[in-house]
C-alpha positions as CSV (number, residue, x, y, z in Angstrom):
1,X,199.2,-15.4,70.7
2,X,203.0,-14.2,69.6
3,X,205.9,-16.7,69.8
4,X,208.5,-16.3,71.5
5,X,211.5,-18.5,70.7
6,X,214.2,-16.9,72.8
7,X,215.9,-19.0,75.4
8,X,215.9,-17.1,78.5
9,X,215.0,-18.0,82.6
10,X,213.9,-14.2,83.0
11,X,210.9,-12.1,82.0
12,X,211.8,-11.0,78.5
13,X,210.0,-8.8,76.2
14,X,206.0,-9.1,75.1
15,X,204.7,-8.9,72.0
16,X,204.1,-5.5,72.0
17,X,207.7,-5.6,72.9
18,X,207.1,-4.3,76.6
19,X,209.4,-5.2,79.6
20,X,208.3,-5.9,83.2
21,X,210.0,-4.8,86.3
22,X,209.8,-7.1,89.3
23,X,210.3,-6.6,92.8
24,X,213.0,-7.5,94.7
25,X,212.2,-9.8,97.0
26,X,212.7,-9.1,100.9
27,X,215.8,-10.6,102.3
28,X,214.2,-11.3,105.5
29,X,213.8,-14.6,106.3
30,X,209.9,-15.3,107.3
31,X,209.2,-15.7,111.3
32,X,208.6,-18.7,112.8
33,X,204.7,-18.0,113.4
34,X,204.7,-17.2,109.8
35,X,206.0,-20.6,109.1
36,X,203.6,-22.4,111.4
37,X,201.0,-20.6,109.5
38,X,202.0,-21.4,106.1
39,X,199.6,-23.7,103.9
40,X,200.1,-27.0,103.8
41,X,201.6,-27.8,100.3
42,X,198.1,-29.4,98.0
43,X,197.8,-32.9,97.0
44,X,199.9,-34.2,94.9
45,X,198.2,-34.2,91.2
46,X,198.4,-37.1,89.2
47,X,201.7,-37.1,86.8
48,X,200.8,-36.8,83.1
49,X,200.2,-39.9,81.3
50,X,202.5,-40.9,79.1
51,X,200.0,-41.9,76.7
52,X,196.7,-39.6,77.2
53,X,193.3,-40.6,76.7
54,X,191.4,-39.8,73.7
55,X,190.2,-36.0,74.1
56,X,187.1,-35.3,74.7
57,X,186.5,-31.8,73.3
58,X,186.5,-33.3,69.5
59,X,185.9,-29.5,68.3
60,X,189.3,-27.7,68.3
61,X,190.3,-23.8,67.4
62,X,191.1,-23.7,63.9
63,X,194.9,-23.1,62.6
64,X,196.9,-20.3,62.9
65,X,196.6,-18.1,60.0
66,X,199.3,-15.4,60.3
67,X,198.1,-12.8,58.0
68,X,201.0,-10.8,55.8
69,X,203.3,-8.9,58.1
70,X,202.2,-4.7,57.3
71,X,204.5,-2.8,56.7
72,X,204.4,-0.9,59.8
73,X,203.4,-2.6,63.2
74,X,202.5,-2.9,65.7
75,X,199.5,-0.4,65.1
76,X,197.0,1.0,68.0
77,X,193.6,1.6,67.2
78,X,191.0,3.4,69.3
79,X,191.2,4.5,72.8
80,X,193.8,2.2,75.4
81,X,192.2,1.5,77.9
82,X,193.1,2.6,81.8
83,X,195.6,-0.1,83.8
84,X,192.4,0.4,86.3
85,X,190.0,-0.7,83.3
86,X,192.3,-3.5,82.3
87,X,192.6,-4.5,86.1
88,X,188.7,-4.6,86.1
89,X,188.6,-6.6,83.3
90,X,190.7,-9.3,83.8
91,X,189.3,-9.7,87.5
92,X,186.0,-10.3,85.9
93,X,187.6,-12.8,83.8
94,X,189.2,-14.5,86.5
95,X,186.0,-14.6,88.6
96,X,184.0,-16.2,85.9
97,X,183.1,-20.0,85.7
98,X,183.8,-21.3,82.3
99,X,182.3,-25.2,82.2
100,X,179.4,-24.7,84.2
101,X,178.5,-27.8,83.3
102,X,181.0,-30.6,82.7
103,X,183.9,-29.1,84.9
104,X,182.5,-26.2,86.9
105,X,185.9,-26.1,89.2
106,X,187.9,-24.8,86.5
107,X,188.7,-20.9,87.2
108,X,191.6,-18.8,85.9
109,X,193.8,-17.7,88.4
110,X,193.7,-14.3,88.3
111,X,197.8,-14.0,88.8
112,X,198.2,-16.2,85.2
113,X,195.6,-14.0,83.1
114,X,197.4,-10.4,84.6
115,X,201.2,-12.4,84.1
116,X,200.0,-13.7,80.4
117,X,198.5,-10.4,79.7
118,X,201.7,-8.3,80.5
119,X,203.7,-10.9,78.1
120,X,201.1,-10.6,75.2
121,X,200.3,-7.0,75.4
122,X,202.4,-5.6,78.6
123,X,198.3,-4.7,79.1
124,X,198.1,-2.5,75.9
125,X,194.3,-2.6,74.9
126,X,194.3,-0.9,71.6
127,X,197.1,-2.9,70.0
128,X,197.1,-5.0,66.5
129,X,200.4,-7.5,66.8
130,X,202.6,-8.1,63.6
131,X,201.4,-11.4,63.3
132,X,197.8,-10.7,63.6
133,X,196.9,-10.7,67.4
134,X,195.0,-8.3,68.8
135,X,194.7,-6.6,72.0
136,X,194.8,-7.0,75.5
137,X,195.4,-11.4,75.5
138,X,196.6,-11.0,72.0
139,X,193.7,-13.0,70.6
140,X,193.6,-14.4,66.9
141,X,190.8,-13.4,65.0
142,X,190.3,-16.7,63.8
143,X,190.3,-18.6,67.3
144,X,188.0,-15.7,67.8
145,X,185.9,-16.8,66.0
146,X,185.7,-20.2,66.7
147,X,185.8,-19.8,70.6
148,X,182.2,-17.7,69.8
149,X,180.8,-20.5,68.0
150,X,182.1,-22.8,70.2
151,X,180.7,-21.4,73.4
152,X,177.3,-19.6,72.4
153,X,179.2,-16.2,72.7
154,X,179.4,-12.7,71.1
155,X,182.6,-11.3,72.3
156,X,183.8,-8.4,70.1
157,X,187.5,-8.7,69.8
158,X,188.3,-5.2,70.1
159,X,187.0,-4.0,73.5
160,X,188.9,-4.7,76.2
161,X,186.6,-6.3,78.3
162,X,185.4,-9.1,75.9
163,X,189.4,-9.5,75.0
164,X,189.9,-10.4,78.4
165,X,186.8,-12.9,78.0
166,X,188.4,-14.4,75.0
167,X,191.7,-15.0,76.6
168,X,190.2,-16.6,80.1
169,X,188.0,-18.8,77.9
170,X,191.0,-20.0,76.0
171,X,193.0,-20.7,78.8
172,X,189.6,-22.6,80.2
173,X,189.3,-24.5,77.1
174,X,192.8,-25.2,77.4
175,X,193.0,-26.4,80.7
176,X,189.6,-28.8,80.1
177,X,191.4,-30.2,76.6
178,X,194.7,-30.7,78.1
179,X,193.6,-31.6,82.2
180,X,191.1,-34.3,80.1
181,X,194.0,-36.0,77.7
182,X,196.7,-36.3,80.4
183,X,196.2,-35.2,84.2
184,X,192.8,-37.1,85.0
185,X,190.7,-34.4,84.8
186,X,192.5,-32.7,87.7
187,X,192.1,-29.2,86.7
188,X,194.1,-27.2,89.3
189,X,196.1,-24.4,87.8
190,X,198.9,-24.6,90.8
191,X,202.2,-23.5,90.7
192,X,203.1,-25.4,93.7
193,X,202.3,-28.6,92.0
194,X,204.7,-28.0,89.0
195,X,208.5,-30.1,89.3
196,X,211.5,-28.6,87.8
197,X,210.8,-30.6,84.8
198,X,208.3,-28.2,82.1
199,X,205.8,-31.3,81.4
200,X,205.0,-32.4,84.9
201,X,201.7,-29.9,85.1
202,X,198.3,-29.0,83.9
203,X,200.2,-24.8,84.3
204,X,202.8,-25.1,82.3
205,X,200.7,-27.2,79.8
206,X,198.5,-24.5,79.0
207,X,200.7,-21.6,78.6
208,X,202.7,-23.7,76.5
209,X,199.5,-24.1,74.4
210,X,198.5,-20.3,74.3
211,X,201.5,-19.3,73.2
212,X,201.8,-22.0,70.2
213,X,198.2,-23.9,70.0
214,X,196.7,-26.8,71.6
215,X,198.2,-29.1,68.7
216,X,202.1,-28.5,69.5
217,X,201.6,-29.4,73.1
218,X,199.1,-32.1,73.3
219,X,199.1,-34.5,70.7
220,X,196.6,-38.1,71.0
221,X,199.1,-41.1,71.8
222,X,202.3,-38.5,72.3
223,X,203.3,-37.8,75.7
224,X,203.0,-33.8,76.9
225,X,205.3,-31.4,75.0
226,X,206.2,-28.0,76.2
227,X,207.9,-26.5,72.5
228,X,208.2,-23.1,73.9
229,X,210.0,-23.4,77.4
230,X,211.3,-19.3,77.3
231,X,207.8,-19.0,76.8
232,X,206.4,-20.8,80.1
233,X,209.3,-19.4,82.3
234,X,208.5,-15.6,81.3
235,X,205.3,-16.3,82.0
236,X,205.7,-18.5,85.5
237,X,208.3,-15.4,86.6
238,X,205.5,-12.7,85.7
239,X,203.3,-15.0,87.9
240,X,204.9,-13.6,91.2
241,X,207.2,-10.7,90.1
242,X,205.5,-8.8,86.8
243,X,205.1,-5.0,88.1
244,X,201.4,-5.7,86.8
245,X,200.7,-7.2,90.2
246,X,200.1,-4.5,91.9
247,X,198.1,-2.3,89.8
């Protein structure tokens, strides 16, 4: 998962160095029956502990081992797959249940796996990153590896569809590590429950921690870090305006 260390409160470039066009949004105000209709805002999650609990996932993706730059990247390798495929794909993802077990309400949204795609990939299949990711979710080999291990799985990281896998079972894993250490186990991915300030959700936690690893964000006795805040806000924008949306 590229880094992206440019300070900016639009969408900005992916890895694959792809751009997203958003919508403009409709100047009309809503109607009033639209506003009597409109959800009531969800409960209030718990704000992140200043000092978080001891984690309990003790196993943890491995380092990031950047592999020499090539001398031309990035490269494309095999077929890309249709935005239709891609679509597919990353609905599936976002359908699946990833801790059947021990926290069998966490789901992906499927808005945050389509937005973090576009930023990794802008949904290019068939790419291989600079710094080693590859694909659709711009997965490391190496956290590859370990999320197959770590979950009884064989998910090849070169088709599309197991690509998507990887990335929703990261952001799972993430959500379970992070929701665990600092927000209760409250594991709602909501945008509405998200302050101005980057730290005050599980969201912005674990985008933070795709982009740059579980160990720069959450940290035992260290209060939530976001070190990549350019990072969340292209992402949170994509959220509701990436062009992606309505493929």
């Amino acid at each position: 998962m590229p880094f992206d260390d440019e300070v900016t409160d639009e969408p900005t470039e992916s890895a694959a160095r792809v751009t997203s066009t958003a919508p403009s949004p409709s100047s009309q105000p809503p109607s009033a029956a639209k506003v009597a209709t409109r959800p009531a805002r969800p409960a209030a999650a718990p704000r992140p502990r200043t000092v978080p609990r001891r984690p309990i996932e003790t196993s943890v993706p491995p380092p990031v081992r950047k592999p020499p730059r090539p001398e031309e990247c990035p490269t494309y390798r095999g077929t890309q797959a249709t935005r239709a495929e891609v679509k597919s794909a990353l609905t599936d993802a976002a359908n699946r249940v990833y801790w059947p077990v021990s926290a069998p309400d966490i789901k992906i949204p499927l808005d945050l796996l389509k937005a973090t795609a576009w930023q990794e990939s802008g949904w290019q299949s068939n790419i291989y990153a600079c710094d080693g990711g590859v694909g659709l979710m711009q997965v490391m080999p190496d956290t590859a590896t370990w999320m197959n291990q770590r979950f009884e799985k064989s998910y090849q990281i070169d088709d599309y569809r197991d690509n998507a896998y990887l990335g929703g079972t990261y952001l799972a894993w993430l959500t379970k590590y992070i929701g665990d250490m600092y927000f209760e186990s409250d594991f709602r991915l909501d945008p509405a429950l998200c302050t101005s300030e980057l730290n005050s959700c599980l969201l912005n936690a674990v985008i933070a921690a795709y982009n740059y690893g579980h160990g720069a964000v959450a940290q035992e006795g260290k209060p939530l870090v976001i070190p990549n805040p350019s990072y969340v806000r292209n992402v949170r924008a994509l959220m509701t305006q990436c062009v992606c949306l309505s493929y």
